[in-house]
DRENPA-3360 file (N, C-alpha, C; in nm, 2 decimals, always signed):
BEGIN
1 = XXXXXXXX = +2.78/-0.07/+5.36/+2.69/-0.14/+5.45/+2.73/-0.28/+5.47 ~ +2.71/-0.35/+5.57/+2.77/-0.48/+5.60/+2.62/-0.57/+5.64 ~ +2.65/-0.71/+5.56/+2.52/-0.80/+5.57/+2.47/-0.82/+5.72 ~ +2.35/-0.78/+5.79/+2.34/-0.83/+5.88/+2.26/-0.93/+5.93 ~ +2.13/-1.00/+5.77/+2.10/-1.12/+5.80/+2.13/-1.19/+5.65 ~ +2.05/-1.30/+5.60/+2.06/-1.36/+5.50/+1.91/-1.44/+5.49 ~ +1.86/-1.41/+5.43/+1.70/-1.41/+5.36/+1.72/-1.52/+5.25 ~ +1.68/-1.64/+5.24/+1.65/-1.73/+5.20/+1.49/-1.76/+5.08;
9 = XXXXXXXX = +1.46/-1.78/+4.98/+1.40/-1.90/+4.94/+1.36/-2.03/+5.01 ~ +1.27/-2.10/+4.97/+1.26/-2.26/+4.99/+1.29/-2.29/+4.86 ~ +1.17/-2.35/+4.84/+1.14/-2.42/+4.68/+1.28/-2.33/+4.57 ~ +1.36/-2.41/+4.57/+1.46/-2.40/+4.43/+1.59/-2.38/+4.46 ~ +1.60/-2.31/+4.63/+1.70/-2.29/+4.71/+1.76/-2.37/+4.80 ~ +1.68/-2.38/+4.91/+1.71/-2.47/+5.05/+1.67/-2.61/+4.99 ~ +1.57/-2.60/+4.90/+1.53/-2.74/+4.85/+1.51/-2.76/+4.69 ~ +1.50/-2.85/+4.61/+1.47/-2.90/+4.45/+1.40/-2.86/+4.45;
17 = XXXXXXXX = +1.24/-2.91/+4.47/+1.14/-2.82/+4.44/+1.04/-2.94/+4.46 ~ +0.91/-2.88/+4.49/+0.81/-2.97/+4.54/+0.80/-3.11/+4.54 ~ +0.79/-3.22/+4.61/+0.78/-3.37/+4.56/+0.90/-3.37/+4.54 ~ +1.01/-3.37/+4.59/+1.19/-3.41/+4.55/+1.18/-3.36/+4.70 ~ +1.28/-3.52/+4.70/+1.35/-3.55/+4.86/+1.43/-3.40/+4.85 ~ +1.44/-3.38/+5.02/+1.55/-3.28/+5.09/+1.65/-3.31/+5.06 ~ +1.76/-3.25/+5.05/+1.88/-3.27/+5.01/+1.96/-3.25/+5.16 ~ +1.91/-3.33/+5.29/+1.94/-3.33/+5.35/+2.13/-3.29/+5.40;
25 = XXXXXXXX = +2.17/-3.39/+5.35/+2.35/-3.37/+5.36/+2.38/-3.24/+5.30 ~ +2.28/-3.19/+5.23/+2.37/-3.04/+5.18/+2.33/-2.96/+5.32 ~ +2.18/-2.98/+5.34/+2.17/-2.87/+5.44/+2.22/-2.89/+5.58 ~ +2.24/-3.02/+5.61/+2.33/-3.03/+5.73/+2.45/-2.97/+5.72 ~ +2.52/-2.99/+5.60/+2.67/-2.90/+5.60/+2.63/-2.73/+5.60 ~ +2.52/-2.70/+5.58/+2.47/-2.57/+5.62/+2.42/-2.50/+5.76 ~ +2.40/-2.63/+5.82/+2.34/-2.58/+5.97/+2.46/-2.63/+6.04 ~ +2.61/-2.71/+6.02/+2.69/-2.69/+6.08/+2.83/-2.61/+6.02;
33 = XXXXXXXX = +2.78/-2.53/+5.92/+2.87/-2.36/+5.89/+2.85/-2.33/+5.99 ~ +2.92/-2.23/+6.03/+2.98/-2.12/+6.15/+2.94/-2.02/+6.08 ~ +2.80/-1.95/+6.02/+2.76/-1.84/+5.99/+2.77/-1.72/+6.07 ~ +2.79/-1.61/+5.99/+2.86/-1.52/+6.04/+2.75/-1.38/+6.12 ~ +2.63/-1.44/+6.05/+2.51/-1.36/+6.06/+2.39/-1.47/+6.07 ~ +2.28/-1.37/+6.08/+2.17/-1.51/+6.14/+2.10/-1.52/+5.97 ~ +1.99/-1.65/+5.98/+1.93/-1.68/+5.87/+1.76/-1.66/+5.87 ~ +1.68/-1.61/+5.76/+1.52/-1.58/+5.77/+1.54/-1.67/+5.65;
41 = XXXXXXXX = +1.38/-1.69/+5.63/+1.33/-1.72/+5.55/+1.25/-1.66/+5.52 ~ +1.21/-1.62/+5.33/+1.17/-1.54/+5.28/+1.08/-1.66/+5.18 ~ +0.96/-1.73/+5.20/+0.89/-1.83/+5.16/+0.74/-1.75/+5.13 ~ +0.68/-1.85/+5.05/+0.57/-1.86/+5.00/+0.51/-1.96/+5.07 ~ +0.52/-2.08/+5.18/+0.50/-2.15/+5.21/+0.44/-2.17/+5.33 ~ +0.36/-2.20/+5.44/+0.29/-2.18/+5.53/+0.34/-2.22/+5.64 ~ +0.30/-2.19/+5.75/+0.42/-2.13/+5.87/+0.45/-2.30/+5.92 ~ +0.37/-2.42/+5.91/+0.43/-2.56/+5.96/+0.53/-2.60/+5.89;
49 = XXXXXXXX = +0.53/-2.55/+5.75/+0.65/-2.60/+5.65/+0.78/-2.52/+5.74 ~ +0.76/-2.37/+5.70/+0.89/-2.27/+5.76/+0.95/-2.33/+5.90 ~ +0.85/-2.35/+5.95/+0.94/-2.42/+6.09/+0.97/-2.53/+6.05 ~ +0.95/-2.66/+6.04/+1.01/-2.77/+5.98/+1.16/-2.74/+5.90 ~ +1.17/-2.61/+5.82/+1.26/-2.55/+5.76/+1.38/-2.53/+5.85 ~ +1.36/-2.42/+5.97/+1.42/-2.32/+6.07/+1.48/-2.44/+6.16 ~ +1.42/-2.56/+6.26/+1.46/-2.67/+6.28/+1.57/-2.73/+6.22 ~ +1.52/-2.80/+6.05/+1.65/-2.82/+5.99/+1.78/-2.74/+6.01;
57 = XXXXXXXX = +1.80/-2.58/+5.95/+1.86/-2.49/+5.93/+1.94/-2.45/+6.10 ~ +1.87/-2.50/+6.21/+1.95/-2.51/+6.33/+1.93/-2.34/+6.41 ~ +1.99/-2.29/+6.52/+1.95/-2.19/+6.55/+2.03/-2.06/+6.49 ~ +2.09/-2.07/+6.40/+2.12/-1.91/+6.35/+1.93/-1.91/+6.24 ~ +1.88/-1.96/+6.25/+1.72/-1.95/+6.14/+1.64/-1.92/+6.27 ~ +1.64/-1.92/+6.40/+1.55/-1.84/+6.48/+1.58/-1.74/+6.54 ~ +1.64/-1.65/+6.52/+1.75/-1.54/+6.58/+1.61/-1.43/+6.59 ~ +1.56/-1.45/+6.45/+1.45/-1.32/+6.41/+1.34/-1.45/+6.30;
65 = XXXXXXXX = +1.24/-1.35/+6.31/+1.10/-1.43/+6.23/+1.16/-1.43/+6.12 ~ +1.02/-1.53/+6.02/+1.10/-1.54/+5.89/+0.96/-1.50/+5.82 ~ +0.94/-1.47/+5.67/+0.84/-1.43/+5.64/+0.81/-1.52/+5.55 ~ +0.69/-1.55/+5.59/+0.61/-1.64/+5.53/+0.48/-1.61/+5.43 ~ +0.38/-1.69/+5.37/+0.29/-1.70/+5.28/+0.30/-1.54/+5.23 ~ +0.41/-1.54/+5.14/+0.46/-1.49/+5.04/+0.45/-1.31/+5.10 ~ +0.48/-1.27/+5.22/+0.45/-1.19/+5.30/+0.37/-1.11/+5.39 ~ +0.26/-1.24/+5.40/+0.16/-1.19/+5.47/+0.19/-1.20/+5.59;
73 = XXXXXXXX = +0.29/-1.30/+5.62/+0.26/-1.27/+5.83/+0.46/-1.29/+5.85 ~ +0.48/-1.24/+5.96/+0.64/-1.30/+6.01/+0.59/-1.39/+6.10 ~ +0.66/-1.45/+6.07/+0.68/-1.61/+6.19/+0.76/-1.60/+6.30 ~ +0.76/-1.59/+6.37/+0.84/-1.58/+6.51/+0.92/-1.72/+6.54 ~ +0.94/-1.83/+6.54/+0.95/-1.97/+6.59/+0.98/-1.98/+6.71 ~ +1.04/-1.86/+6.79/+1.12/-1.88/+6.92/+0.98/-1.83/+7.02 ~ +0.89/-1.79/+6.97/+0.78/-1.77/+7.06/+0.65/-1.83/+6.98 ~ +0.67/-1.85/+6.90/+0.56/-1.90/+6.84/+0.44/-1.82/+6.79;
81 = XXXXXXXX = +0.49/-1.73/+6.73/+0.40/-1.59/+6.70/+0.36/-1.55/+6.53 ~ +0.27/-1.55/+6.54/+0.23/-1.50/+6.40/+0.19/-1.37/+6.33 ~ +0.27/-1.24/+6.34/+0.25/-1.10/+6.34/+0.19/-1.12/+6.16 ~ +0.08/-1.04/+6.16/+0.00/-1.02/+6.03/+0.07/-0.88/+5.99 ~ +0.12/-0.91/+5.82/+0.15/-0.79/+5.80/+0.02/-0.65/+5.82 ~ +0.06/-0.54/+5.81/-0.05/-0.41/+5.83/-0.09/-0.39/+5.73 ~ -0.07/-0.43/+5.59/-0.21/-0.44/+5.53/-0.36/-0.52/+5.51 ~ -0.33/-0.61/+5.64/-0.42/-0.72/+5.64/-0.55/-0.70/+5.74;
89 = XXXXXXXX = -0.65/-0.65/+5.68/-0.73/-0.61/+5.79/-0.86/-0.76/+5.76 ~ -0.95/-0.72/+5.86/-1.06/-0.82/+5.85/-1.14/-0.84/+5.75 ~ -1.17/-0.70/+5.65/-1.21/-0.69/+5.53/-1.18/-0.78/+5.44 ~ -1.05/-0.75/+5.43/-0.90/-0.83/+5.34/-0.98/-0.95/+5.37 ~ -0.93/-1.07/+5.47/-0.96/-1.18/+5.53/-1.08/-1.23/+5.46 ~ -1.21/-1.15/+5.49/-1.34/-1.19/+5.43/-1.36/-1.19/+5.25 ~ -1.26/-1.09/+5.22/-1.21/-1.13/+5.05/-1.16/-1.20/+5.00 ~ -1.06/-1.24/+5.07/-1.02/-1.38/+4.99/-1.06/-1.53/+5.08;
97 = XXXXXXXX = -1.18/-1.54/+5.15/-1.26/-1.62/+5.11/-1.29/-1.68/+5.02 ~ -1.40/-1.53/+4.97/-1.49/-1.54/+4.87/-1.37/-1.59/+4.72 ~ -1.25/-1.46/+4.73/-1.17/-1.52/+4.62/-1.12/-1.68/+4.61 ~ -1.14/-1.73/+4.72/-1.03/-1.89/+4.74/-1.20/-1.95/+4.67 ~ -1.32/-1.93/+4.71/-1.40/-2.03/+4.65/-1.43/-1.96/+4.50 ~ -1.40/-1.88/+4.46/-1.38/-1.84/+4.31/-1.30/-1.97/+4.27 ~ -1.15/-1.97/+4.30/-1.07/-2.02/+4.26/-1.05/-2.19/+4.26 ~ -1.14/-2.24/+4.34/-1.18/-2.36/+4.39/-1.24/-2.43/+4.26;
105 = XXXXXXXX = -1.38/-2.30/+4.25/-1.46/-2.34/+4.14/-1.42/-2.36/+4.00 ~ -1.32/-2.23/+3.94/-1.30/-2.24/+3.85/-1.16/-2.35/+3.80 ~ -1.07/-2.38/+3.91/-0.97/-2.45/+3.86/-0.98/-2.59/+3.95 ~ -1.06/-2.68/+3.98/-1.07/-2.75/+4.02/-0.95/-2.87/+4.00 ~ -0.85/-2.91/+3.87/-0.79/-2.99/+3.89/-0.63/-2.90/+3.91 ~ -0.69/-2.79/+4.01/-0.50/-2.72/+4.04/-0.55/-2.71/+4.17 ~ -0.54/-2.78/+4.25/-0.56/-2.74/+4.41/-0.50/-2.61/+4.45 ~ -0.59/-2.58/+4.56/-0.55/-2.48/+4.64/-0.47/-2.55/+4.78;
113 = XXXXXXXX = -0.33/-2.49/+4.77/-0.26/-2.56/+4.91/-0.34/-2.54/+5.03 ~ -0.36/-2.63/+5.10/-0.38/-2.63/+5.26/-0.26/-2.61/+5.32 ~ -0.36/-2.55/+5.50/-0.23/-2.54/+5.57/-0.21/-2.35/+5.59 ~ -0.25/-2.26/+5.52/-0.23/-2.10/+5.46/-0.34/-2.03/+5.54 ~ -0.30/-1.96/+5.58/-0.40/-1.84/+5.65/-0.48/-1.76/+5.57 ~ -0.36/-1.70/+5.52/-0.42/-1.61/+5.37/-0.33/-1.62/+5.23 ~ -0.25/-1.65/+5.20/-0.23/-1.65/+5.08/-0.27/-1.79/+5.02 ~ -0.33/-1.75/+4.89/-0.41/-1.91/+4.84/-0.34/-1.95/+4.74;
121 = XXXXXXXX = -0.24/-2.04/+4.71/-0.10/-2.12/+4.63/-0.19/-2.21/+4.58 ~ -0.19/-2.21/+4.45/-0.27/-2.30/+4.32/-0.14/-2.39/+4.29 ~ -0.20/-2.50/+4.27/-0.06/-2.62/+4.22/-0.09/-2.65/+4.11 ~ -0.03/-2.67/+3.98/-0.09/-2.69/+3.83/-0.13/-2.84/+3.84 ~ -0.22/-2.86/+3.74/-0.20/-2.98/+3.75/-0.14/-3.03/+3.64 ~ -0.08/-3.17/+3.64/+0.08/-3.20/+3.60/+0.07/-3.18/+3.45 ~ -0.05/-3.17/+3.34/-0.03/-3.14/+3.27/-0.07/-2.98/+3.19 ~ -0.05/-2.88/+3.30/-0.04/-2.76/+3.28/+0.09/-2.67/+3.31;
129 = XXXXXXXX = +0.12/-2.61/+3.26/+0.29/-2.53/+3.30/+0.20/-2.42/+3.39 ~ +0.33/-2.41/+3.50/+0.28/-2.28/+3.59/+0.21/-2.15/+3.52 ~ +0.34/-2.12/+3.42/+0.31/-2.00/+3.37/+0.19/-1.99/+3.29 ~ +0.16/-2.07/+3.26/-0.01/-2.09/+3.21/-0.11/-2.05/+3.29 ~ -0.10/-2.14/+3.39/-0.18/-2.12/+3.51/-0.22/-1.99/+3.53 ~ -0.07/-1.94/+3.55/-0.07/-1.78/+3.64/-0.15/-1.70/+3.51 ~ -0.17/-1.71/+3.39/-0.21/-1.63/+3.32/-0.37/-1.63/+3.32 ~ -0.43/-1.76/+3.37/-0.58/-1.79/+3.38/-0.61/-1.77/+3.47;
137 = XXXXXXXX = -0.53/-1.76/+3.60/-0.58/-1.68/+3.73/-0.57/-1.57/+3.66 ~ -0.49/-1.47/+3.65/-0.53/-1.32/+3.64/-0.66/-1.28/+3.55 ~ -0.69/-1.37/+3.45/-0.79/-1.36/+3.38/-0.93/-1.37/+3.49 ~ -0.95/-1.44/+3.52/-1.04/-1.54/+3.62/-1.06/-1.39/+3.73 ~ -0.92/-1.37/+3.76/-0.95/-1.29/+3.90/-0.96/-1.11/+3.83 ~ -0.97/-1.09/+3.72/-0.96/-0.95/+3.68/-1.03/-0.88/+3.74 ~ -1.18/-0.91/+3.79/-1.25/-0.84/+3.86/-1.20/-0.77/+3.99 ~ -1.08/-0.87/+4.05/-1.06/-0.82/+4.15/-0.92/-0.79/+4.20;
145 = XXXXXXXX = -0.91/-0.69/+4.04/-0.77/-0.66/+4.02/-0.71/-0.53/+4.11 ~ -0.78/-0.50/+4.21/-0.74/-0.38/+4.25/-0.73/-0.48/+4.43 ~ -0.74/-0.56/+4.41/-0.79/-0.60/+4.58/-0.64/-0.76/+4.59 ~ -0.61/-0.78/+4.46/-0.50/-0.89/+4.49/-0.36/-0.87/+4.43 ~ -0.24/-0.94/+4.48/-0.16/-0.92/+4.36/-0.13/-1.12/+4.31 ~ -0.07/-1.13/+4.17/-0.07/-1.25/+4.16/+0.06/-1.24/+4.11 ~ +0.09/-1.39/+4.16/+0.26/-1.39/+4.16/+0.30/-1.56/+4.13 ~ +0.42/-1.59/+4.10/+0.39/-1.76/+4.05/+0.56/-1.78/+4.11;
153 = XXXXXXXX = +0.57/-1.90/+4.11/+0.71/-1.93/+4.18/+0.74/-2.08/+4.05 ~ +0.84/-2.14/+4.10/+0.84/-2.23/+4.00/+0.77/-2.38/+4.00 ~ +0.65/-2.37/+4.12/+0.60/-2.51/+4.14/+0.42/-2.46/+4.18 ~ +0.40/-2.31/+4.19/+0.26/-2.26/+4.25/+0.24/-2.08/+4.17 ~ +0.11/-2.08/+4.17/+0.05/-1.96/+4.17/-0.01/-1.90/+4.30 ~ +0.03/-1.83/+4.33/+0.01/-1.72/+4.45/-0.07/-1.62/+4.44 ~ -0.16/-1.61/+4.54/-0.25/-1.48/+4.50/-0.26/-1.42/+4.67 ~ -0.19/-1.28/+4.69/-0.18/-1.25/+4.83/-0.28/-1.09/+4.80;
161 = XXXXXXXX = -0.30/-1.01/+4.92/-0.36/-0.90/+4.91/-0.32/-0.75/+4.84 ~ -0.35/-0.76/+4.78/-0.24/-0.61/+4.72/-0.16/-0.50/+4.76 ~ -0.03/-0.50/+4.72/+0.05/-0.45/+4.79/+0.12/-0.52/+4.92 ~ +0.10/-0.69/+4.92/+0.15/-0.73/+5.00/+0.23/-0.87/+4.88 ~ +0.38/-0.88/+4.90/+0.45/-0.96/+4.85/+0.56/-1.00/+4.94 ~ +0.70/-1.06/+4.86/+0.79/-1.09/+4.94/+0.86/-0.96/+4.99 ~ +0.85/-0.92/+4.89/+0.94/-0.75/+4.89/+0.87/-0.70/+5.04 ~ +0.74/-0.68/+5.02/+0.66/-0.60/+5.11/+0.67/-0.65/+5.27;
169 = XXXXXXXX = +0.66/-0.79/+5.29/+0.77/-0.88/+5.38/+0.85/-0.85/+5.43 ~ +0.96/-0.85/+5.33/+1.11/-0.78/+5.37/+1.11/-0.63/+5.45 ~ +1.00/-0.56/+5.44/+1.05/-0.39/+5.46/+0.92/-0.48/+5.58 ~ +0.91/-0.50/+5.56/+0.82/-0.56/+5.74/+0.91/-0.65/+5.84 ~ +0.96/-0.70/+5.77/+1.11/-0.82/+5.90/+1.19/-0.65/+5.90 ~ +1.22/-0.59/+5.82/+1.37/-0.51/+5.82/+1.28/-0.41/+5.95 ~ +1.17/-0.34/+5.95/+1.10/-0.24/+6.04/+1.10/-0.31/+6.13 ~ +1.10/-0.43/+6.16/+1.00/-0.53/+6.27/+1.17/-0.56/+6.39;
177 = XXXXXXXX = +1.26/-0.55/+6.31/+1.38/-0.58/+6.39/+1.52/-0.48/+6.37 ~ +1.44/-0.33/+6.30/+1.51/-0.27/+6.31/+1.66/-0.24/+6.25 ~ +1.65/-0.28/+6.09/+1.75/-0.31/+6.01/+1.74/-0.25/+5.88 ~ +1.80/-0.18/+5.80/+1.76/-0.16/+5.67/+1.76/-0.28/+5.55 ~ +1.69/-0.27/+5.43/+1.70/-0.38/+5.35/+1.82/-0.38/+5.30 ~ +1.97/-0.26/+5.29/+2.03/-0.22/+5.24/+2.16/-0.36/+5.31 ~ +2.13/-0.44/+5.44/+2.21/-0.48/+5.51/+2.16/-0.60/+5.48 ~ +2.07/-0.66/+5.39/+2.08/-0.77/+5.37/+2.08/-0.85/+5.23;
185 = XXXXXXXX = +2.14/-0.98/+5.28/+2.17/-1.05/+5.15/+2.07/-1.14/+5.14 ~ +2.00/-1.18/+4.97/+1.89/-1.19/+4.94/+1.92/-1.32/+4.84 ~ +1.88/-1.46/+4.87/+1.90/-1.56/+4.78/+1.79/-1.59/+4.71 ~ +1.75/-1.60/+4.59/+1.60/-1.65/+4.56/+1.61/-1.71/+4.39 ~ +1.50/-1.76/+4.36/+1.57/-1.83/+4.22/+1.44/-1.81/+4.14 ~ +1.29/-1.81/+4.17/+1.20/-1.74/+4.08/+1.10/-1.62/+4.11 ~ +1.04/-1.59/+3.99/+0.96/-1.49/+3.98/+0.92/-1.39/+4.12 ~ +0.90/-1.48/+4.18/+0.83/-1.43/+4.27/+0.92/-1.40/+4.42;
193 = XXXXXXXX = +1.05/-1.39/+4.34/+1.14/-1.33/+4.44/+1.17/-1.21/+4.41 ~ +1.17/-1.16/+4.31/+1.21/-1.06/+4.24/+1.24/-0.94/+4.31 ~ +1.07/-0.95/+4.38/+1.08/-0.77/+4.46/+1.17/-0.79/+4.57 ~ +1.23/-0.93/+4.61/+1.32/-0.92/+4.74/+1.45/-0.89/+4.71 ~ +1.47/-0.96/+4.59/+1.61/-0.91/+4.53/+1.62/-0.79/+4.47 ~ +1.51/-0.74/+4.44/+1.55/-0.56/+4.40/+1.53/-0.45/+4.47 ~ +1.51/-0.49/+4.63/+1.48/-0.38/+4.77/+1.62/-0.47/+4.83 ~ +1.67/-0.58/+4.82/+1.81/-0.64/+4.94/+1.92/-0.54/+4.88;
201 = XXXXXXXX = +2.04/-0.50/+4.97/+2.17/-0.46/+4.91/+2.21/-0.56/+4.90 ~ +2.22/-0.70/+4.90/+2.31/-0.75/+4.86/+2.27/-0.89/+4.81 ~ +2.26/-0.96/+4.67/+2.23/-1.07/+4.62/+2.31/-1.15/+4.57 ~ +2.23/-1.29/+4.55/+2.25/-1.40/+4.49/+2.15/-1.49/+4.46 ~ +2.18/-1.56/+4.35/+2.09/-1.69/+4.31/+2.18/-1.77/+4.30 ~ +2.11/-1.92/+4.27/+2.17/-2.08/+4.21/+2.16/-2.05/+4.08 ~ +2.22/-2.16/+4.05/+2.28/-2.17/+3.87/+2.10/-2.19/+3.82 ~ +2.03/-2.25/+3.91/+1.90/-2.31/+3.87/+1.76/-2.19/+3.80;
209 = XXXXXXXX = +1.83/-2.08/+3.86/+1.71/-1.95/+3.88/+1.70/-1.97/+3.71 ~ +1.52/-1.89/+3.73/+1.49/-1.81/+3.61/+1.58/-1.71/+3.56 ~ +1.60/-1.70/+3.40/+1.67/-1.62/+3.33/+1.63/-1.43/+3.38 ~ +1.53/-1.44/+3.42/+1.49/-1.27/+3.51/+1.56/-1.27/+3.64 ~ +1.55/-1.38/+3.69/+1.62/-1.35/+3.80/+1.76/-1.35/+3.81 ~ +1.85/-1.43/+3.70/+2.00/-1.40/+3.70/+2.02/-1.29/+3.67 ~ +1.93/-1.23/+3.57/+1.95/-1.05/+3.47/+1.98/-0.96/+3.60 ~ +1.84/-0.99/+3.70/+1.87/-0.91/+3.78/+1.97/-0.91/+3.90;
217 = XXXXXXXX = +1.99/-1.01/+3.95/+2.15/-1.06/+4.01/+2.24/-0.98/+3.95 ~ +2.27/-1.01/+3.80/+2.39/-0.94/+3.75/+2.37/-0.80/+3.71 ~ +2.28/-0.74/+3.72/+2.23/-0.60/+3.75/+2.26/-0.56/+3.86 ~ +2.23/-0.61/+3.94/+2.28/-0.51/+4.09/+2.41/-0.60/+4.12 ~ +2.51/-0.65/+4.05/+2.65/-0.69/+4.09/+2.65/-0.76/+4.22 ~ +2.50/-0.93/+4.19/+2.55/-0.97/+4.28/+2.61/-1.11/+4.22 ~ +2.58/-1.23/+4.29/+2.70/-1.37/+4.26/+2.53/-1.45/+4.19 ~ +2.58/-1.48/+4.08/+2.53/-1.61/+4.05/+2.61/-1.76/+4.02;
225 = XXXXXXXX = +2.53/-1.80/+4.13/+2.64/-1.90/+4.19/+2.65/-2.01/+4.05 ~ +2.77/-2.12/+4.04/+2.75/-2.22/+3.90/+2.69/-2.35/+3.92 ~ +2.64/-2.38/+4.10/+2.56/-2.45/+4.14/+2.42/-2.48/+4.13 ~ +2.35/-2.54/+4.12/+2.24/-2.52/+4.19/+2.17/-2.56/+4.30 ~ +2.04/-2.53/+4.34/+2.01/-2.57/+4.47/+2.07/-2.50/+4.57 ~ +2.08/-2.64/+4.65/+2.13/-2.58/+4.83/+2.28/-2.58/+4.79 ~ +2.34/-2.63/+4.66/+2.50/-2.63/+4.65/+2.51/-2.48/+4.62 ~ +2.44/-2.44/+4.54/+2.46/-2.32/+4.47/+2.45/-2.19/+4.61;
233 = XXXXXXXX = +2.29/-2.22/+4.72/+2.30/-2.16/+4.83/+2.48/-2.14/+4.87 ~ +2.54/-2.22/+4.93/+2.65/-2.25/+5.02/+2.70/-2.20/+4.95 ~ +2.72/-2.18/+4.80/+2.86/-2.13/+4.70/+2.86/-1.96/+4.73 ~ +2.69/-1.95/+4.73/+2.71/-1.77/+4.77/+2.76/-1.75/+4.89 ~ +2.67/-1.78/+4.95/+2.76/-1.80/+5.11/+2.90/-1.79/+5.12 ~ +2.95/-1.85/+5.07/+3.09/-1.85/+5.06/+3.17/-1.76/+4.98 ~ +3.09/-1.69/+4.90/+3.13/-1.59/+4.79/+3.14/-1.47/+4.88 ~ +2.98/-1.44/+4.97/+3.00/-1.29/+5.08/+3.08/-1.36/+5.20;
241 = XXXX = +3.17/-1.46/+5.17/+3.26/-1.47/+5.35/+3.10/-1.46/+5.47 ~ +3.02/-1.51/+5.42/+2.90/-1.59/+5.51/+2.96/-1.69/+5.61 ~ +3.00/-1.83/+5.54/+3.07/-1.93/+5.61/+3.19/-1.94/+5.49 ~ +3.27/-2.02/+5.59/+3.41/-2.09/+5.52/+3.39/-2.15/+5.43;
% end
């Protein structure tokens, strides 16, 4: 099979990670590659960020939508469209209301990101570790363990509808434009990329990823780059003959 797009990360990938300047000059040398195929983004992050992203990244990033708040909706940017994935009914919607003012209540010094439609991104506060966090939401939300899934990246805790993730995303961009997952290449560097990197044919991470996420890179024979960041991005790139 031959790559026919390239599915991106934010946080850890295209960028350092929350609060850390853009690494502007790396990604300008990325939006003036001569990519050989177009670029999505495969984020946790809410659709004013992803555009602000797809802009930087230049026009091979609006070819096709990118999927956003950790696969709840595809972004369109070239029409300005927000397609909800099909597990998201109105029901759904009126649940994690009620779940976001759960979560409000009980974690009061981990904000909930603004800005999100439906997925609710907890931010630790600075002296709590993510993985912590993620372990007092599941507790917190056990009641309503059949109705969420919870997922953590390396700067937020994520709680989207069940059965909807990045993975579940991807088989929604790949139906939505008519491509198998098998034809694309999949960059991501934590946890909560996982399911995109083990439905993509073809992977990579930065030197930077979680130790699960390189296992599984080098599991499916893909490149983990000795960069990190947006250097380590370009290094893969340049590994699948992406750009020169």
């Amino acid at each position: 099979m031959e790559i026919s797009i390239v599915s991106f990360d934010i946080d850890g990938c295209l960028t350092v990670n929350k609060g850390v300047a853009l690494p502007l000059q790396t990604l300008d040398r990325l939006q003036k590659a001569r990519a050989t195929v177009p670029f999505v983004l495969s984020t946790g992050r809410s659709q004013p960020y992803a555009e602000l992203m797809i802009q930087i990244l230049g026009p091979k990033a609006s070819v096709y939508p990118s999927v956003v708040e950790n696969g709840c909706f595809l972004y369109d940017s070239q029409e300005e469209i927000m397609f909800p994935h099909p597990l998201v009914t109105k029901r759904i919607i009126g649940d994690f209301h009620e779940i976001r003012r759960v979560l409000e209540e009980c974690f009061p010094k981990s904000p909930v990101q603004q800005g999100k439609e439906l997925c609710i991104s907890l931010t630790p506060h600075k002296k709590i570790r993510v993985e912590d966090l993620f372990q007092s939401v599941q507790k917190e939300l056990e009641i309503y363990k059949e109705k969420v899934f919870i997922s953590h990246s390396n700067s937020a805790v994520d709680i989207t509808p069940w059965g909807i993730d990045k993975g579940a995303g991807l088989l929604f961009l790949c139906e939505h434009i008519g491509i198998s997952p098998g034809n694309v290449l999949a960059i991501g560097d934590s946890n909560n990329d996982m399911q995109v990197l083990s439905l993509a044919g073809y992977v990579g991470c930065p030197s930077n990823s979680k130790d699960e996420v390189i296992d599984l890179v080098r599991k499916k024979g893909g490149y983990v780059a000795k960069t990190a960041h947006t250097g380590g991005v370009i290094e893969i790139l340049q590994h699948y003959h992406i750009i020169e």
